[in-house]
N, C-alpha and C positions, 0 to 999 in steps of 0.2 A: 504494500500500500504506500502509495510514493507521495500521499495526501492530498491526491488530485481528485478532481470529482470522478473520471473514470473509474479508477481505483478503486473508489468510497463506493461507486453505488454498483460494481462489479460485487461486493462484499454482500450487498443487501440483498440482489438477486441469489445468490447463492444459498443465502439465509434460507429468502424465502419458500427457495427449490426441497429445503429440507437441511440442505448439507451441515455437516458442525463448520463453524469457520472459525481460522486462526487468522491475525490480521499481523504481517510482517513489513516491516518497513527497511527499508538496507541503509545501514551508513555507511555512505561513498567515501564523505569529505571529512569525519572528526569535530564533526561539529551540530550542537543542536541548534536546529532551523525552523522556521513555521513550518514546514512540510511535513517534518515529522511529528509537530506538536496537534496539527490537523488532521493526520492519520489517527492518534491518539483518542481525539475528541471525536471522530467519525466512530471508531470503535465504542466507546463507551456509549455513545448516541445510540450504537446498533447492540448493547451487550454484549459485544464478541470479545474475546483477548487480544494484546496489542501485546506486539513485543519488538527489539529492536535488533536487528543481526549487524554485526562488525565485519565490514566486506572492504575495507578501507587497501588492505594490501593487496587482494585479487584486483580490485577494480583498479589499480595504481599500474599491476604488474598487466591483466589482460587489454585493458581499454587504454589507459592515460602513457602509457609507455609506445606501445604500438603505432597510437596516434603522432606522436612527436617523431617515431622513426622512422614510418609512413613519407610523413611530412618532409624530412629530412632528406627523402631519398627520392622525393621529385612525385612524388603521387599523393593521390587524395583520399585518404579514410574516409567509411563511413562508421562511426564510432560508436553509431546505436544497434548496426547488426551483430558488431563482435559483443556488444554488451549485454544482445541478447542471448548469442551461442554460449558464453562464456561464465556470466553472472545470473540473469534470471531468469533465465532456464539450465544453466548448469550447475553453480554453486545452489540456484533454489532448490533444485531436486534432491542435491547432496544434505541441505535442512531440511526438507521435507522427512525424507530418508530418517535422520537424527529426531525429527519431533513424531514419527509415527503417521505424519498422512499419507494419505495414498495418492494427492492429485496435486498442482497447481494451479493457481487460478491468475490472471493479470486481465487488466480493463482494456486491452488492443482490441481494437475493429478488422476481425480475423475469423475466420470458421475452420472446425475441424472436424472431418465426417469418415467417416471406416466405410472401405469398399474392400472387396477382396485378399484380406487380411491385411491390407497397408491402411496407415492414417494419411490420409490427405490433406491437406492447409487448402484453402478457398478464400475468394476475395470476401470481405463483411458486408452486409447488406447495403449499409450507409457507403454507397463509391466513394463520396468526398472524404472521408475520413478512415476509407479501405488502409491498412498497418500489413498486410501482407508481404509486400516488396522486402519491410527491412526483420521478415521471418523465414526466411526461404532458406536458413542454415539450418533448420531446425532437424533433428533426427526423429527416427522412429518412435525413439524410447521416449524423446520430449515430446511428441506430438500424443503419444499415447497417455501422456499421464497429465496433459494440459486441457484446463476449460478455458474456450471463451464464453463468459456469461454475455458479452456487449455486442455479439455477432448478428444479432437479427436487429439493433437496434439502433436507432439515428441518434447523436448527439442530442438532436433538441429533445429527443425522449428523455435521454439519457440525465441531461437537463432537468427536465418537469419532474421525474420521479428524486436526485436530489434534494428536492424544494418540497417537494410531498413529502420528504421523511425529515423538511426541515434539517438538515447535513450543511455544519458552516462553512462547507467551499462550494456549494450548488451554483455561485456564480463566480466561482475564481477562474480565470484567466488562462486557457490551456498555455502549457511552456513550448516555446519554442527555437529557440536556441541549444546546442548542444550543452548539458548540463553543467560539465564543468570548466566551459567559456563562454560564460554566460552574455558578456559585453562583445560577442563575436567578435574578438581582435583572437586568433589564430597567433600566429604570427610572436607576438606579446606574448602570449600564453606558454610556446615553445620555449622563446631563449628564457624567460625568467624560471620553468621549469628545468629545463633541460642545461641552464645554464651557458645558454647557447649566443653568441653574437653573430648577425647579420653581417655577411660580406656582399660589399656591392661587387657587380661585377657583367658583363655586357651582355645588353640588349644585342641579337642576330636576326637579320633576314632569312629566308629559306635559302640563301644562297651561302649563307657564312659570313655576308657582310656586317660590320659592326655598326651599328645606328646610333648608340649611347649608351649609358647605364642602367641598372638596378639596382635597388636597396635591400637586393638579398633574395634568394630562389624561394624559401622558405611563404614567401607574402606573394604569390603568383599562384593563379590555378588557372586551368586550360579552361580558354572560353573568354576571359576575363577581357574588359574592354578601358573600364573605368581605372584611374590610378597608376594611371601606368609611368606618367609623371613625363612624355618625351610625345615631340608633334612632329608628325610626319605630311602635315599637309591629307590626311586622309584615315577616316578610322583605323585603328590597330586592336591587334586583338593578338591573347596570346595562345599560341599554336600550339607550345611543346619546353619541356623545362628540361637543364641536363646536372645537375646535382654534382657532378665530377668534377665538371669544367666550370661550376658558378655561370650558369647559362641560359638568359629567356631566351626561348624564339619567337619573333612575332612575325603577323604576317595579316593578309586578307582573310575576310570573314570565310571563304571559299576554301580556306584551307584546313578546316574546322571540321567536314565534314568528309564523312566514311560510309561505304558502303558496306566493309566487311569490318567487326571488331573480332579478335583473339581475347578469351574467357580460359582463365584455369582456379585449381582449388575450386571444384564442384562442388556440390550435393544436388541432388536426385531425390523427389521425396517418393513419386508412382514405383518407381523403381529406381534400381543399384548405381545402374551403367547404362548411358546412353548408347544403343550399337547399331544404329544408321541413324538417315537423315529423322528430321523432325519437324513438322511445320507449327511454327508459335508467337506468338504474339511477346514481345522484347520489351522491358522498360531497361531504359541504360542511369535513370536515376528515379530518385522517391516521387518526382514531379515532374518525370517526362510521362506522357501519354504515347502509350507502348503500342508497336507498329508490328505489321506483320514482317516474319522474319523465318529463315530455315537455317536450325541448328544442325552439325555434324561435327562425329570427331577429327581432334586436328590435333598434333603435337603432343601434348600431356595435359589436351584441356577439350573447348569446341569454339568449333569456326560460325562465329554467328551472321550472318549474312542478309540482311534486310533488304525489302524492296525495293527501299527507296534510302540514298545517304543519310547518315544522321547527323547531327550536329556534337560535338565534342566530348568522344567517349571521351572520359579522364581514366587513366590508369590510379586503381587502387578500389572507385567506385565499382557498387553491384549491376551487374547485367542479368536481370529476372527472368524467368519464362514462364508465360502461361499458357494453358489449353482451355480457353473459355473463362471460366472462375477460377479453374484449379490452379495450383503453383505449382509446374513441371519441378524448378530447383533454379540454381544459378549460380555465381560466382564472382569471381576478381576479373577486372578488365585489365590487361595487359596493355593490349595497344589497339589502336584502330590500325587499317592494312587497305591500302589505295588498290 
């Protein structure tokens, strides 16, 4: 229970289905916060137990570390899917396991349905608030022992029923920023953890030509237009980062887009192993609107291959696939491939 209204009224539903509920809230940071003092009061609201788990050095070692090395080596995390494989569905299973339940619960807009001895992930009713994309690492064993109570229903439900049980976050604020940088400066957040300093060092055309500076690879992500701090007489955007050499490259918007990306580190939820082709519908991020596309294996990963170019896989981000609602699986984008 992360003291969000999801969270809070994911507990209530459960209540009311029958289940016993225990209300877990995770500390990240070492510190008490209103989120967890809001879980607290949500629990008591509901009669359930509230208790707090100390996850401060997993989530340092799987999520806050990863991130900055990520970062460091020219690609771009997404820091809430490892948080999911990693922390709340894997250290949660491993308390679950230690307090005696048998299932987990979290407030994602996510469905989970058993066909043919496999758990399957599905998009949640509510599309605009669909959480599938950043659960597509999930395994068998976490899909089989996880509820979504919030699957069939629309935030603004989710909402009204809040406010019906009188719950003091029924109109807090969904978070949206990644949690543990929260004023979005990346960048900032790296060198002061990582004890890291920015090295400027050249701005490149696709041709190797040097244009001017930067303020360090670390503060650049592919796509990016604004900030770039150098005028070329015509927008710039940036193409490709080289971490070795201290290296932006920029270029035309045209240069942005791919036809084919390279995906490795899979998971497979319908099955194990992909073993020919596949045709599926591709989101290449949490907010791209996913395009028809044909997956096959390629290298030690798959060759995703879209209809139509896409606009700036970034190496590090998830590449999804779906077959209608289901979530085939997905992985790490390596590189786009002209």
């Amino acid at each position: 229970m992360s003291g969000g209204v999801d969270s809070s009224v994911c507990a209530a539903l459960l209540q009311k289905d029958g289940y016993e509920v225990l209300g877990i809230t995770l500390d990240l940071f070492g510190d008490t916060t209103q989120s967890q003092n809001d879980a607290r009061l949500v629990c008591e609201s509901l009669g359930i137990e509230h208790t707090v788990s100390d996850l401060q050095k997993e989530f340092k070692g799987f999520v806050i570390d990863n991130f900055i090395n990520e970062y460091m080596n020219g690609r771009t995390p997404n820091p809430c899917i490892v948080c999911n494989r990693e922390i709340k569905f894997g250290e949660m299973l491993k308390l679950a396991d230690k307090l005696g339940c048998q299932k987990i619960a979290t407030g994602h807009y996510a469905k989970i349905i058993e066909k043919d001895g496999r758990f399957l992930l599905c998009r949640g009713d509510d599309r605009s608030k669909d959480q599938s994309y950043v659960l597509y690492c999930l395994t068998q064993e976490q899909l089989s022992r996880t509820v979504f109570p919030l699957s069939g229903h629309s935030k603004d439900e989710v909402r009204q029923t809040a406010e019906n049980l009188k719950l003091v976050n029924a109109n807090k604020k969904d978070s949206q920023d990644i949690c543990f940088v929260p004023d979005g400066d990346y960048a900032v957040f790296i060198e002061k953890t990582a004890n890291f300093v920015s090295q400027t060092g050249n701005y490149l055309d696709v041709n190797g030509k040097i244009l001017g500076q930067h303020k360090g690879v670390i503060r650049y992500t592919i796509g990016q237009r604004k900030g770039l701090g150098i005028a070329l007489g015509k927008p710039a955007f940036v193409i490709d980062k080289n971490p070795d050499t201290n290296e932006v490259i920029i270029g035309d918007e045209e240069h942005l887009f791919y036809k084919k990306v390279y995906v490795e580190n899979l998971n497979f939820i319908p099955f194990d192993k992909l073993n020919g082709e596949m045709e599926v519908l591709c989101k290449l991020r949490y907010r791209h609107t996913e395009q028809p596309a044909t997956i096959k294996p390629y290298k030690n990963g798959v060759l995703v291959e879209f209809s139509q170019p896409q606009r700036a896989p970034s190496p590090g981000q998830a590449a999804v696939f779906y077959d209608g609602d289901i979530v085939v699986g997905g992985g790490t984008i390596v590189c786009g491939i002209e």
